[in-house]
gemmi code that builds the backbone of each chain (N, CA, C; Angstrom):
import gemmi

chains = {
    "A": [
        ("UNK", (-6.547, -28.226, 26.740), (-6.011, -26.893, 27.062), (-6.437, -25.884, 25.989)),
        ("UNK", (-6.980, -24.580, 26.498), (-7.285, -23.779, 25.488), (-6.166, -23.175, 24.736)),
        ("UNK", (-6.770, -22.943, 23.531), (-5.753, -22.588, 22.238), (-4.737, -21.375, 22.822)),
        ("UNK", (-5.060, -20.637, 23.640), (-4.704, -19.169, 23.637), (-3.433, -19.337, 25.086)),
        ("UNK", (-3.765, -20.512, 25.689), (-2.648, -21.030, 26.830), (-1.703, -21.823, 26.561)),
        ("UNK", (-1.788, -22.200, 25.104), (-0.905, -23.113, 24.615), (0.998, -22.576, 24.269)),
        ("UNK", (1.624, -23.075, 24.839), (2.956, -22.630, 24.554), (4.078, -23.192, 23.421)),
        ("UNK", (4.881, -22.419, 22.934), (5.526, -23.283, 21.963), (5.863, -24.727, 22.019)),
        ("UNK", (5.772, -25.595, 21.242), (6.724, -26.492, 21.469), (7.681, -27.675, 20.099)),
        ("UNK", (7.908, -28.156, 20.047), (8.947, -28.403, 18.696), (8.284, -28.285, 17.656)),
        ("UNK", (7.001, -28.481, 17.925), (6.219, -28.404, 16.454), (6.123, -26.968, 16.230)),
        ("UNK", (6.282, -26.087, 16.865), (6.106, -25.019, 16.346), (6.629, -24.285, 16.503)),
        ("UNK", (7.913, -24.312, 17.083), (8.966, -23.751, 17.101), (10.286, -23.490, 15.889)),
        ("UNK", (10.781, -22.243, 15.426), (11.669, -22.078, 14.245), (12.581, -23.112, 13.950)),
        ("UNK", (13.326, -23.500, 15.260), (14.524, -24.394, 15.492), (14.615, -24.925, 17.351)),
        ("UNK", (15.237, -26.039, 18.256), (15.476, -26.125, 19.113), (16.812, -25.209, 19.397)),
        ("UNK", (17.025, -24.053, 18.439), (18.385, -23.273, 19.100), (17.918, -21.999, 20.180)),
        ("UNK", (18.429, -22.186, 21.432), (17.854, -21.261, 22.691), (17.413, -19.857, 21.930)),
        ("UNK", (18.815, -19.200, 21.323), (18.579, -18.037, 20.790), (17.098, -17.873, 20.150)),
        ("UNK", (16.765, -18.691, 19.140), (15.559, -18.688, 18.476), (14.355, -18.660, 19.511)),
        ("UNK", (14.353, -20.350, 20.332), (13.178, -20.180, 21.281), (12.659, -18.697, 22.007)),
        ("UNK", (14.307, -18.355, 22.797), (13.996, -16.948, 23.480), (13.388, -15.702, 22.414)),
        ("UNK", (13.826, -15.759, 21.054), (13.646, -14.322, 20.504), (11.518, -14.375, 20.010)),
        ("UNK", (11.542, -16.171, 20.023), (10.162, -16.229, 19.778), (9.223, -15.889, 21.071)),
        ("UNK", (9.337, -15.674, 22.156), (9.400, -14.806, 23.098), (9.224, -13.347, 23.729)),
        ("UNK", (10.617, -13.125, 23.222), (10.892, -11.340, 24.021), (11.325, -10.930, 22.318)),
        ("UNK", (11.445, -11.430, 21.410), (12.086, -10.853, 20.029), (11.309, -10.107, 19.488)),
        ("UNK", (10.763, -8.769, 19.910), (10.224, -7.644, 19.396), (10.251, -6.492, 20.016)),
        ("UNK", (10.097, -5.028, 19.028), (10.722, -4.295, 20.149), (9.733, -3.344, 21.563)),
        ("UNK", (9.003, -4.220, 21.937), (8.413, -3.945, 23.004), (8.304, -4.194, 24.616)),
        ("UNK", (8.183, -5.865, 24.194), (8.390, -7.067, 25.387), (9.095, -6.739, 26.348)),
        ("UNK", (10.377, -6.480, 25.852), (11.138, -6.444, 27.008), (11.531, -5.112, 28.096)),
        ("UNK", (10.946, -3.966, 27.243), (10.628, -2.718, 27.481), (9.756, -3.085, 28.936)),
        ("UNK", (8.378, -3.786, 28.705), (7.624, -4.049, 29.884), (8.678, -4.766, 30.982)),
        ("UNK", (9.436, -5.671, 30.141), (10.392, -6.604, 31.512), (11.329, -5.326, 32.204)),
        ("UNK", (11.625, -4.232, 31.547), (12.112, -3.140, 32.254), (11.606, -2.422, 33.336)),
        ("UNK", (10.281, -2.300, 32.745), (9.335, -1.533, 33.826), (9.067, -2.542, 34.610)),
        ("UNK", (9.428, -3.438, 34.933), (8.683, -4.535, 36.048), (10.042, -4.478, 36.730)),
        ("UNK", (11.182, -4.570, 36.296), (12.331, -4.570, 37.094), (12.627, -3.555, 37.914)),
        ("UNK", (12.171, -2.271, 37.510), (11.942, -0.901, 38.085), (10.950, -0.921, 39.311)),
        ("UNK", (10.451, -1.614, 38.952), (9.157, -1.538, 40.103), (7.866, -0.818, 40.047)),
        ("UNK", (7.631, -0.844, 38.481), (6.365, -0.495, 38.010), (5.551, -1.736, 38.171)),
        ("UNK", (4.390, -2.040, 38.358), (3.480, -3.421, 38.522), (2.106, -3.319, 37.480)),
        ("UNK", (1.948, -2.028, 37.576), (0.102, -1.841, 36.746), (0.427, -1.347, 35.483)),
        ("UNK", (-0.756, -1.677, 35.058), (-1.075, -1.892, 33.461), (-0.634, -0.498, 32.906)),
        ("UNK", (-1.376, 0.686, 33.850), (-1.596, 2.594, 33.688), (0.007, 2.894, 33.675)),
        ("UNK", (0.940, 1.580, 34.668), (2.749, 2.764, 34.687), (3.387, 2.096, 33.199)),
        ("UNK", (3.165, 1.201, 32.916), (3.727, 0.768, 31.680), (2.978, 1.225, 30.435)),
        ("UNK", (2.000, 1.680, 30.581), (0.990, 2.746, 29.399), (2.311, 3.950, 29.488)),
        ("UNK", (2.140, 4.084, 30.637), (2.681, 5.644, 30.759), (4.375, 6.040, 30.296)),
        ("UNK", (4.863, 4.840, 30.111), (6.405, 4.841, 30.199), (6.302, 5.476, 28.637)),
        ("UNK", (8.004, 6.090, 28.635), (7.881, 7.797, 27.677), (7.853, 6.795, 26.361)),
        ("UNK", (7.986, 5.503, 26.347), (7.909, 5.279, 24.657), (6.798, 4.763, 23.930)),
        ("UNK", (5.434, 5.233, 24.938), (4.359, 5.201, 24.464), (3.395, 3.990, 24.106)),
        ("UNK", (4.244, 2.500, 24.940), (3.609, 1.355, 23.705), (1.672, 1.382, 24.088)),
        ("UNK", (1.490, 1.326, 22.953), (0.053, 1.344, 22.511), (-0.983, 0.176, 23.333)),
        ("UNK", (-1.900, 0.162, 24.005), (-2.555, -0.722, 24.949), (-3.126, -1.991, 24.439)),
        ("UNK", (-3.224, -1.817, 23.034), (-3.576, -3.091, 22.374), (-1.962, -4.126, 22.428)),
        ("UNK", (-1.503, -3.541, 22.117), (-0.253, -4.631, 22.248), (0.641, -4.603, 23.475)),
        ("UNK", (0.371, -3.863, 24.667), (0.398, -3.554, 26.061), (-0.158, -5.202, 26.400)),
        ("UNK", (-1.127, -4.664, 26.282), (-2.453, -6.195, 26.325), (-1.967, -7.971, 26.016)),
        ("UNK", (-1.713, -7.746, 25.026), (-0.983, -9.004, 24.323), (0.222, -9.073, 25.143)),
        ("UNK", (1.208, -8.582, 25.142), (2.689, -8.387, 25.404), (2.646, -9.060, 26.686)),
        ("UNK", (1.264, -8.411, 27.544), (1.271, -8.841, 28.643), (0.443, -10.532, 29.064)),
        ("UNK", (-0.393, -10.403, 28.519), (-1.048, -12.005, 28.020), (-0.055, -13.344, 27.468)),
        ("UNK", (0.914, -12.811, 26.653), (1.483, -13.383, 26.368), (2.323, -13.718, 28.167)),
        ("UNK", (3.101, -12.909, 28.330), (3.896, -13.367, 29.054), (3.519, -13.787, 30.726)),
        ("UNK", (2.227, -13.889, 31.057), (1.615, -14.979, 31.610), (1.412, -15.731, 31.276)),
        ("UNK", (1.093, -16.292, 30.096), (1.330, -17.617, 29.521), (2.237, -18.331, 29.543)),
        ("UNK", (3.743, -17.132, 29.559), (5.185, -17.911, 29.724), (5.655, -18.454, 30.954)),
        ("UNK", (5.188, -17.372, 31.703), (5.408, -17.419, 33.446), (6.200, -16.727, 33.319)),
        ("UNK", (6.219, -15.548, 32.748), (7.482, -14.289, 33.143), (7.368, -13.757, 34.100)),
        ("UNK", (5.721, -13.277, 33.904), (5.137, -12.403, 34.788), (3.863, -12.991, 35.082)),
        ("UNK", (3.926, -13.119, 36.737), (2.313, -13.257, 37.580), (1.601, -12.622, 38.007)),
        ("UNK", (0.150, -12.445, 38.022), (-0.253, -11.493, 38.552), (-0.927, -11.690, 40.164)),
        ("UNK", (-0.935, -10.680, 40.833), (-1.098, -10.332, 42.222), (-1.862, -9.504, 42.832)),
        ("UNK", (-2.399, -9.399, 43.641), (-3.934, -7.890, 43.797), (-2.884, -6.791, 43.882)),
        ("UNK", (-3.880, -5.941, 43.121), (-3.225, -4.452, 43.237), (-3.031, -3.751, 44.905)),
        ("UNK", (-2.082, -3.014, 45.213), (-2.000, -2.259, 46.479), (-2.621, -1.467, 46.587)),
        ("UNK", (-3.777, -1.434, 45.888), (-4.603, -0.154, 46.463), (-5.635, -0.549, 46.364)),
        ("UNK", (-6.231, -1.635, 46.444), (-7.117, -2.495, 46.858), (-8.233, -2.337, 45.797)),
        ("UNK", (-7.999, -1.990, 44.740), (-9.086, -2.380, 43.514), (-8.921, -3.561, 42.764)),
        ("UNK", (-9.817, -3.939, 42.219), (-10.301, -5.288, 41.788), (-9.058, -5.540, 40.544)),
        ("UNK", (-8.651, -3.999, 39.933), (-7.328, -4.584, 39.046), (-6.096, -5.212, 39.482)),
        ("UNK", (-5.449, -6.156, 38.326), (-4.661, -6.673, 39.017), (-3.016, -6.189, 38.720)),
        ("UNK", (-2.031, -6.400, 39.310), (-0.607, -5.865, 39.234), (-0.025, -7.309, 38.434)),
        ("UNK", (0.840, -6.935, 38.126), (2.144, -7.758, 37.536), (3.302, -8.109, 38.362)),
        ("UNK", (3.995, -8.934, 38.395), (5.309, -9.076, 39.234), (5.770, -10.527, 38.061)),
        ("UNK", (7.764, -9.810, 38.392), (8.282, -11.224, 37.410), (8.434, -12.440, 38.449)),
        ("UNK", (8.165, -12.991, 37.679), (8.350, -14.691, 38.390), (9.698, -15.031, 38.203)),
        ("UNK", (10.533, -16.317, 39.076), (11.597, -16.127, 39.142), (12.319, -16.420, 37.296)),
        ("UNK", (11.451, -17.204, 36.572), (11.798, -16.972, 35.417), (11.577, -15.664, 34.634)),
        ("UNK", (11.607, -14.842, 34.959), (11.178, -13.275, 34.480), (11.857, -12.523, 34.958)),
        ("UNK", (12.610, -12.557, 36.455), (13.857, -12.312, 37.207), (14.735, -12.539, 36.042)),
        ("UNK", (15.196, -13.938, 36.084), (15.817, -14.240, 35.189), (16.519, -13.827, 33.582)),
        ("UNK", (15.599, -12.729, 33.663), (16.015, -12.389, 32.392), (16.870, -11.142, 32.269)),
        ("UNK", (16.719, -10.313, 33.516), (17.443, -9.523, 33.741), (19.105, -9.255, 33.023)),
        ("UNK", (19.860, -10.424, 33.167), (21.174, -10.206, 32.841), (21.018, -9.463, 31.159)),
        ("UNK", (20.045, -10.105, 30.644), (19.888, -10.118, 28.888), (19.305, -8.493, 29.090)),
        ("UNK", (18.555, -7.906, 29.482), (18.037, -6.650, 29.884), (19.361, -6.113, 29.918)),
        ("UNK", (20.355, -6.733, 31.136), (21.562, -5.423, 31.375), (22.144, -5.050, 30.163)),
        ("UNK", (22.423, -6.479, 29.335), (23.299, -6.621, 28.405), (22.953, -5.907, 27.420)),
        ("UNK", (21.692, -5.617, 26.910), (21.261, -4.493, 25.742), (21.486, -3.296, 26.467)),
        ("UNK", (20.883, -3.106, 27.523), (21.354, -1.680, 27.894), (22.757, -0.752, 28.008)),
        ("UNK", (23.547, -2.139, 28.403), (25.156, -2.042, 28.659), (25.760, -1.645, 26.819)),
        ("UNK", (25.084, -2.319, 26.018), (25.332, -1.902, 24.558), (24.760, -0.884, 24.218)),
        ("UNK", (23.732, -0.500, 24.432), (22.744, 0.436, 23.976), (23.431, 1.912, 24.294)),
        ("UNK", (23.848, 2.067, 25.709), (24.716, 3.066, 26.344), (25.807, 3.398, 25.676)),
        ("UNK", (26.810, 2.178, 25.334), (28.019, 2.157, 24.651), (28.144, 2.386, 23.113)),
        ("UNK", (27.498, 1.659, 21.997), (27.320, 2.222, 21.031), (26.287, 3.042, 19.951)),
        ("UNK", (24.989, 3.531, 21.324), (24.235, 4.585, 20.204), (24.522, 5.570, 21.370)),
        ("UNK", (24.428, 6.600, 20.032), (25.059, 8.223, 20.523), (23.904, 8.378, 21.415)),
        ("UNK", (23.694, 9.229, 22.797), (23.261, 10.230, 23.121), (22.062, 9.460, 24.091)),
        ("UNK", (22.199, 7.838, 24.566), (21.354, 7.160, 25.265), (21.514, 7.929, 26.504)),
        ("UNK", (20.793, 7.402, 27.606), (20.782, 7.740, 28.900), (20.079, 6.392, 29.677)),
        ("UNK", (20.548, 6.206, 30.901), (19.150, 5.317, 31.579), (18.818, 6.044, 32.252)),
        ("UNK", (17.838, 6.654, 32.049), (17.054, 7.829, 33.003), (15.973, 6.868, 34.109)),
        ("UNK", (15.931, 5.775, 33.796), (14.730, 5.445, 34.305), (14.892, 5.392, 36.026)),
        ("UNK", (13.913, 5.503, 36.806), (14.527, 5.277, 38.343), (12.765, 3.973, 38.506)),
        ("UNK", (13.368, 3.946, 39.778), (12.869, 2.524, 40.722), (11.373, 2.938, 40.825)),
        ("UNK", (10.897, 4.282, 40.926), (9.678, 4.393, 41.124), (8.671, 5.006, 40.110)),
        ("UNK", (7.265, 4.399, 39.907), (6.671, 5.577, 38.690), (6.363, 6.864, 39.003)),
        ("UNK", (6.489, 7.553, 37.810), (6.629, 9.115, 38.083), (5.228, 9.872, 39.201)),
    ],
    "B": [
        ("UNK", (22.595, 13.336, 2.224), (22.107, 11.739, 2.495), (20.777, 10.865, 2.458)),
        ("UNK", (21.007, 10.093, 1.837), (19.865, 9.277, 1.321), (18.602, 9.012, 2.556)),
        ("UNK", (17.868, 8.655, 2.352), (16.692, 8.137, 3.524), (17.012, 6.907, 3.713)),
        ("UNK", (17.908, 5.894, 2.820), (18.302, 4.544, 3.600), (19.038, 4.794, 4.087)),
        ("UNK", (19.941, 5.557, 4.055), (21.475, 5.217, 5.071), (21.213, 6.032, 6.333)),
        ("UNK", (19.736, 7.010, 6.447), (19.612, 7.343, 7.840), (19.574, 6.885, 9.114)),
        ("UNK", (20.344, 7.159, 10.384), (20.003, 6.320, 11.375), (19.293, 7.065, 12.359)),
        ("UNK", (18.848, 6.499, 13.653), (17.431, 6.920, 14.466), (18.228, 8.031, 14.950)),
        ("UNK", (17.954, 9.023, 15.111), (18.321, 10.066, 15.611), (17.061, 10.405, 17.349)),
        ("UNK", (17.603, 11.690, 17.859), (16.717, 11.780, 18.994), (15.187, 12.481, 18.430)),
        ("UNK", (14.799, 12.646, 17.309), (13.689, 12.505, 17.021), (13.207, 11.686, 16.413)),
        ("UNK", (13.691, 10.200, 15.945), (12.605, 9.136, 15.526), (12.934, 7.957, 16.666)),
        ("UNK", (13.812, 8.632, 17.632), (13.694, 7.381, 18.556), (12.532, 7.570, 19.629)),
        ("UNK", (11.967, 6.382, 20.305), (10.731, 5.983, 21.477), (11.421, 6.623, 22.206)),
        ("UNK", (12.404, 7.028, 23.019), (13.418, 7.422, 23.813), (14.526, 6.930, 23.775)),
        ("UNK", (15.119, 7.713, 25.197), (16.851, 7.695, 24.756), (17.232, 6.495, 25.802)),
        ("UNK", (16.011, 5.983, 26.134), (16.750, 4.776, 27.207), (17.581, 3.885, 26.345)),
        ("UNK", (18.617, 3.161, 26.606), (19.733, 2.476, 26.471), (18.588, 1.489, 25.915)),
        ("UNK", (17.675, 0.879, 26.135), (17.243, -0.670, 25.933), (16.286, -0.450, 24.736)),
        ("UNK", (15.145, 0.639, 24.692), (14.720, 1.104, 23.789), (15.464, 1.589, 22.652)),
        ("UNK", (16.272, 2.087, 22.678), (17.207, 1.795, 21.511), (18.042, 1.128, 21.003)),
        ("UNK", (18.034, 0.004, 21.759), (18.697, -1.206, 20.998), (17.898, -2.289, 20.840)),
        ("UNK", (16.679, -2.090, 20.842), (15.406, -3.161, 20.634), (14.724, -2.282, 19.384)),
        ("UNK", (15.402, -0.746, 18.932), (14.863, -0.298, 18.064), (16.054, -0.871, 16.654)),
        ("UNK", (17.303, -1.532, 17.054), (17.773, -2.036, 16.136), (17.497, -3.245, 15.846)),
        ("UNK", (17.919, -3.983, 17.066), (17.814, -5.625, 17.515), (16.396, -6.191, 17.607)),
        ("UNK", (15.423, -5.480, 18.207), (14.550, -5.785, 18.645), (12.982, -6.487, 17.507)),
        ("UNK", (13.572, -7.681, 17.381), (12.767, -8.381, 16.189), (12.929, -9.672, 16.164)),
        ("UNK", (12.278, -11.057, 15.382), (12.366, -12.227, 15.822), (13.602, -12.664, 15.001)),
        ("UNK", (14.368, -11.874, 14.467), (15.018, -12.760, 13.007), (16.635, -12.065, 13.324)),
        ("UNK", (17.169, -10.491, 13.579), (17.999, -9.693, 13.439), (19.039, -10.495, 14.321)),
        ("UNK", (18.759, -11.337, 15.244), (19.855, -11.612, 16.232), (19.783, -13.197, 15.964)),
        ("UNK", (18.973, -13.591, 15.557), (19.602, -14.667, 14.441), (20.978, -14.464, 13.459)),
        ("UNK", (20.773, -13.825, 12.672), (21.606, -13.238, 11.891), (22.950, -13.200, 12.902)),
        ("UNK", (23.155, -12.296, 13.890), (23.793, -12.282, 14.344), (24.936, -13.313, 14.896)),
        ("UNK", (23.549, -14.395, 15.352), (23.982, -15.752, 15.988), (25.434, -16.255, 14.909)),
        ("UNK", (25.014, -15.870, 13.594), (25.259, -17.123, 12.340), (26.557, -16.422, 12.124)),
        ("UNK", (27.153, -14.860, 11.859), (28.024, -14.147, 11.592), (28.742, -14.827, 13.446)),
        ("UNK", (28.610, -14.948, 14.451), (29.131, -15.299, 15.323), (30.203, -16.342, 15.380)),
        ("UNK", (29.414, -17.250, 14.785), (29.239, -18.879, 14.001), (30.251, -18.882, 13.104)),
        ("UNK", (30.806, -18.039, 12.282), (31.004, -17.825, 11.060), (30.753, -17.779, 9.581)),
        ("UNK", (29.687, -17.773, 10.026), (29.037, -17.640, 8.579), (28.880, -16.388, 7.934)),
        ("UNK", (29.210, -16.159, 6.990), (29.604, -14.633, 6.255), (28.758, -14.777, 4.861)),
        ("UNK", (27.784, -15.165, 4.164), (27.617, -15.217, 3.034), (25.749, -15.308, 3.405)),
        ("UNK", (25.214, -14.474, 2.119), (23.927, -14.548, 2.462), (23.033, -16.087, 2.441)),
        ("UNK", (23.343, -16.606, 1.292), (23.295, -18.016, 1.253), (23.450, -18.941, 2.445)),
        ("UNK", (24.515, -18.663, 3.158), (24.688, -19.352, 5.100), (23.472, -19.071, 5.407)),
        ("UNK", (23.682, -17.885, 5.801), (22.077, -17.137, 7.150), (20.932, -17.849, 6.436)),
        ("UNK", (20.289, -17.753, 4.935), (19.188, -18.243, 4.324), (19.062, -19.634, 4.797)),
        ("UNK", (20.370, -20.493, 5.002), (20.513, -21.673, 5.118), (20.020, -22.277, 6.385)),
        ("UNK", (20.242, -21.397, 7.327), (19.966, -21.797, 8.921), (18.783, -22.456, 9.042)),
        ("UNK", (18.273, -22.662, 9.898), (17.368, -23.553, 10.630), (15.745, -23.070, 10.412)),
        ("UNK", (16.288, -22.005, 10.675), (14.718, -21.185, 11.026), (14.272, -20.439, 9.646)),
        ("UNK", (14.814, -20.726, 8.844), (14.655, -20.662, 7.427), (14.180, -18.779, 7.282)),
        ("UNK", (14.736, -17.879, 7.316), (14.629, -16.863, 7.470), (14.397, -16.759, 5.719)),
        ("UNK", (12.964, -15.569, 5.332), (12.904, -15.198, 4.244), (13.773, -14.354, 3.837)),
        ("UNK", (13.946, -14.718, 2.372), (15.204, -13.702, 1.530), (15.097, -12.546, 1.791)),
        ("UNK", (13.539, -11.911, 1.557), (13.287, -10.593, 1.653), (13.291, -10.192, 3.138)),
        ("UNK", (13.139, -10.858, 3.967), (13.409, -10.301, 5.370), (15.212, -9.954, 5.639)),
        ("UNK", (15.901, -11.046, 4.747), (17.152, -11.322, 5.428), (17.958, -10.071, 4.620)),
        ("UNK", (17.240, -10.105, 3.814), (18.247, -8.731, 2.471), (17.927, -7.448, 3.220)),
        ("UNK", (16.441, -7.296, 4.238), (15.912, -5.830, 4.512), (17.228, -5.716, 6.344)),
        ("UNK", (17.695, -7.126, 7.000), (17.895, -7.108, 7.942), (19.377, -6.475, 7.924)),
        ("UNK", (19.857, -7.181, 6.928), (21.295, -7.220, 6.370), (21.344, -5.303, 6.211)),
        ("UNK", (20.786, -5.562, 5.311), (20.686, -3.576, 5.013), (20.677, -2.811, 6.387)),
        ("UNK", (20.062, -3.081, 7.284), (20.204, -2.479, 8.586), (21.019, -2.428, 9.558)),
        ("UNK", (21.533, -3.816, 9.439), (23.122, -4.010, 10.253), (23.938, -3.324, 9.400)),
        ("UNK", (23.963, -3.384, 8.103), (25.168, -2.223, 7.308), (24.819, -0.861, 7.569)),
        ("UNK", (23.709, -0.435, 7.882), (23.249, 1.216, 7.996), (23.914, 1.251, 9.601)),
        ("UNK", (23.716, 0.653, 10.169), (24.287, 0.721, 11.743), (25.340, 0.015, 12.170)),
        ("UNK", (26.491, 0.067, 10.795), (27.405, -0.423, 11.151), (27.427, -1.442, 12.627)),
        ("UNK", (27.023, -2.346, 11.796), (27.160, -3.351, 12.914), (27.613, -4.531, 11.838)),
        ("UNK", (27.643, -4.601, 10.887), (28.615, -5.499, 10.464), (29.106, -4.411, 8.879)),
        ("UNK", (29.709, -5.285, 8.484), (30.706, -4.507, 7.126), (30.664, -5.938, 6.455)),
        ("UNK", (30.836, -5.564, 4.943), (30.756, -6.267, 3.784), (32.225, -6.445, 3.620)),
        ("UNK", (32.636, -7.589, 3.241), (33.974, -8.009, 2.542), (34.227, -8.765, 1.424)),
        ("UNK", (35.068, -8.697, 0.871), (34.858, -9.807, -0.273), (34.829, -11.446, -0.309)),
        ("UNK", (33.902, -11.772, -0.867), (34.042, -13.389, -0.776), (35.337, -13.615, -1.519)),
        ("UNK", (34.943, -15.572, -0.168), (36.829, -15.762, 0.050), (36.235, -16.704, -1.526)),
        ("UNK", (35.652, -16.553, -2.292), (35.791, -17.833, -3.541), (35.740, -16.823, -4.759)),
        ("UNK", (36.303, -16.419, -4.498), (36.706, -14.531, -5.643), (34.847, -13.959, -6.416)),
        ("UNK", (34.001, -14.695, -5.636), (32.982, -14.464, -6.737), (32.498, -12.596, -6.478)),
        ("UNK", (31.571, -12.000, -7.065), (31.691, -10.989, -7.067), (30.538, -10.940, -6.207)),
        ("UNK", (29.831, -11.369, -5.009), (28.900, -11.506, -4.056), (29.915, -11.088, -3.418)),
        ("UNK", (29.139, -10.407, -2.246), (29.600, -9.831, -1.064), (29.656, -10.669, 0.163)),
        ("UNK", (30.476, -10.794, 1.576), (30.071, -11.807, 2.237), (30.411, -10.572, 3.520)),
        ("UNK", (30.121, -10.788, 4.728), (29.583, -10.047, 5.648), (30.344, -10.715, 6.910)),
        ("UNK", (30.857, -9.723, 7.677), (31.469, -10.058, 9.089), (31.353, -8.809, 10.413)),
        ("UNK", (31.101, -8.881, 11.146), (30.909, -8.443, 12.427), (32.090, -6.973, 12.239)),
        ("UNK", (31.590, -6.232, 12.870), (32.606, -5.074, 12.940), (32.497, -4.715, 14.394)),
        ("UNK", (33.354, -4.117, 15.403), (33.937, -4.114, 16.751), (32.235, -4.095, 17.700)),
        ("UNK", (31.400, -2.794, 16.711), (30.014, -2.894, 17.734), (29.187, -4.118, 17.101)),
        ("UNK", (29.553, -5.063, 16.159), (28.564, -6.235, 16.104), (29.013, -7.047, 16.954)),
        ("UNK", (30.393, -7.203, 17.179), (31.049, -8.316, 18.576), (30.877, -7.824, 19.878)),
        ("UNK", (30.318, -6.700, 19.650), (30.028, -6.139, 21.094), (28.311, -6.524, 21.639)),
        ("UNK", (27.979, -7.214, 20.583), (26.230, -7.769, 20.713), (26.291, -9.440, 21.355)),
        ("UNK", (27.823, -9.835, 21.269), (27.799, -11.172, 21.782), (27.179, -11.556, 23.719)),
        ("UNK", (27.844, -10.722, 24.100), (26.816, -11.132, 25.407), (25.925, -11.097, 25.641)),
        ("UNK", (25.091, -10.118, 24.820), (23.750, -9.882, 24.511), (23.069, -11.138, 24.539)),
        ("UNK", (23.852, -11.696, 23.335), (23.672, -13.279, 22.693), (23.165, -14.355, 23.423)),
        ("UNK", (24.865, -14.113, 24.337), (24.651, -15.285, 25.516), (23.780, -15.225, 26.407)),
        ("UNK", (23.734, -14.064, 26.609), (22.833, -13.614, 27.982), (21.002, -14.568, 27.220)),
        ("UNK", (20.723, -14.062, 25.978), (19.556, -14.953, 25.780), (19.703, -16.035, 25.323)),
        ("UNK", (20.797, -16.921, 24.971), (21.038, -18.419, 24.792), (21.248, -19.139, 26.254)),
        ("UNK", (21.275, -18.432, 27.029), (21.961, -18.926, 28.745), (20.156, -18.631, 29.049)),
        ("UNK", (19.253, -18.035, 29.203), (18.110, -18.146, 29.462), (17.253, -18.778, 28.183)),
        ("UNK", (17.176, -19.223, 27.055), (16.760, -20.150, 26.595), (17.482, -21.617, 27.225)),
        ("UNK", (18.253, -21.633, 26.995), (19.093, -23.079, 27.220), (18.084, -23.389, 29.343)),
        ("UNK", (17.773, -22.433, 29.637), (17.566, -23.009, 30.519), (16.209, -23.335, 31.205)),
        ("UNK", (15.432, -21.848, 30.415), (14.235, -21.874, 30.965), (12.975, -22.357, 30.036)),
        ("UNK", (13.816, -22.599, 28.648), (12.907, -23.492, 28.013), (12.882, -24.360, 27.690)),
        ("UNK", (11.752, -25.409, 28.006), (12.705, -26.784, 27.605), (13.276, -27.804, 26.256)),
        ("UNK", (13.806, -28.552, 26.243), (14.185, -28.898, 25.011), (14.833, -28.152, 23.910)),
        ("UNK", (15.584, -27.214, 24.390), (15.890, -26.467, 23.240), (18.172, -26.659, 23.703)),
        ("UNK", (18.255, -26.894, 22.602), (19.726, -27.430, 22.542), (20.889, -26.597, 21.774)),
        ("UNK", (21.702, -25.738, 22.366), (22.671, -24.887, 21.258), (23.782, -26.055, 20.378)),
        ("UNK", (22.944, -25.981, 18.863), (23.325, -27.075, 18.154), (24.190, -26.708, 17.548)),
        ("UNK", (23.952, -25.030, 17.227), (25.012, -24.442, 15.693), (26.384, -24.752, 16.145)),
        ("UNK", (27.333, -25.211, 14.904), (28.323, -25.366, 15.102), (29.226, -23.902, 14.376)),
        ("UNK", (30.682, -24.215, 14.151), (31.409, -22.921, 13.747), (31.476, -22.677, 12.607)),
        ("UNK", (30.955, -24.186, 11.721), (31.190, -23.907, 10.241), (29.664, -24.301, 9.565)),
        ("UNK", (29.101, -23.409, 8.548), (28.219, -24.233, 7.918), (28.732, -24.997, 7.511)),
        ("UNK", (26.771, -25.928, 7.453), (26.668, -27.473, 6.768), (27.065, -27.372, 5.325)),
    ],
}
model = gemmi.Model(1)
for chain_id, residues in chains.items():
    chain = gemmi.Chain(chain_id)
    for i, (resn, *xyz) in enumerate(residues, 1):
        res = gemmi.Residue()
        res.name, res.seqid = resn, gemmi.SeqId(i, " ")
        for name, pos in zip(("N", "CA", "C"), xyz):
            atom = gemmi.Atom()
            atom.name, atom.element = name, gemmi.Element(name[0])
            atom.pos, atom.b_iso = gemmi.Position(*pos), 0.0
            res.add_atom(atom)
        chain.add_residue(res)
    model.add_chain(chain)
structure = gemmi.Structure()
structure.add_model(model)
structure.setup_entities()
């Protein structure tokens, strides 16, 4: 198996504690930003460029590499019939949703002046 | 006021979405570790250093500093009268616990081999 498809496993993992496995994962502050925009119903590479917090395409790239590797996210032909391809979460990428609500549900509650502005479709 | 004790205001935050700003606190491989361990009960810097995933001093002293800037936990006195400080959750750090679960309930499930070992007291 090539080096770059290879996924954690005890050897190289911090600890067998879930918390750890998952944060080696989604534990930065970008990752899960994309698992937002996929829950929204953004799919291409250009709506998650575009989302207002700017993440940078080199680590767009990775973020997203990575998490085909995990099976968060699969990819699928684009709907507009060019050779690029879309994103969609897999049911383990579904899955993660509750942990998504749960920062947001905090995020709302104790920093001043949040909003979830975001809606279902890209702008 | 100092430049450490500043917190993100609506001009150094990515935006005001709820998730983006709590991945601009949380959002890192080590910070919700920490968290895990103050959960746990562990209150002393020496605990957290102690954990599993062997978190560096200098990461854990820069993390610590940030949960105190964002009141998310508060310093108390150690219970062995020494003149070290020991550290406990304040109402918005217990408010990060579902957060918690929400990614120990998707580790515990979607990765394998990984086992919630920590117990309530350090070793």
């Amino acid at each position: 198996m090539a080096k770059t498809t290879s996924k954690p496993s005890a050897a190289t993992r911090r600890s067998p504690c879930p918390v750890a496995c998952s944060l080696d994962i989604v534990g930065d502050r970008w990752t899960l930003l994309v698992i937002r925009d996929l829950v929204f119903g953004r799919t291409r590479f250009k709506d998650f460029s575009a989302s207002p917090e700017g993440i940078p395409t080199n680590v767009l790239s990775e973020r997203l590499a990575r998490l085909l590797r995990h099976q968060i996210v699969g990819q699928i032909p684009a709907h507009d019939g060019t050779k690029r391809s879309a994103y969609q979460l897999t049911e383990k990428g579904q899955a993660l949703r509750p942990l998504l609500e749960a920062m947001c549900d905090w995020g709302l509650k104790w920093e001043p002046d949040t909003q979830a502005l975001m809606t279902s479709e890209p702008e």
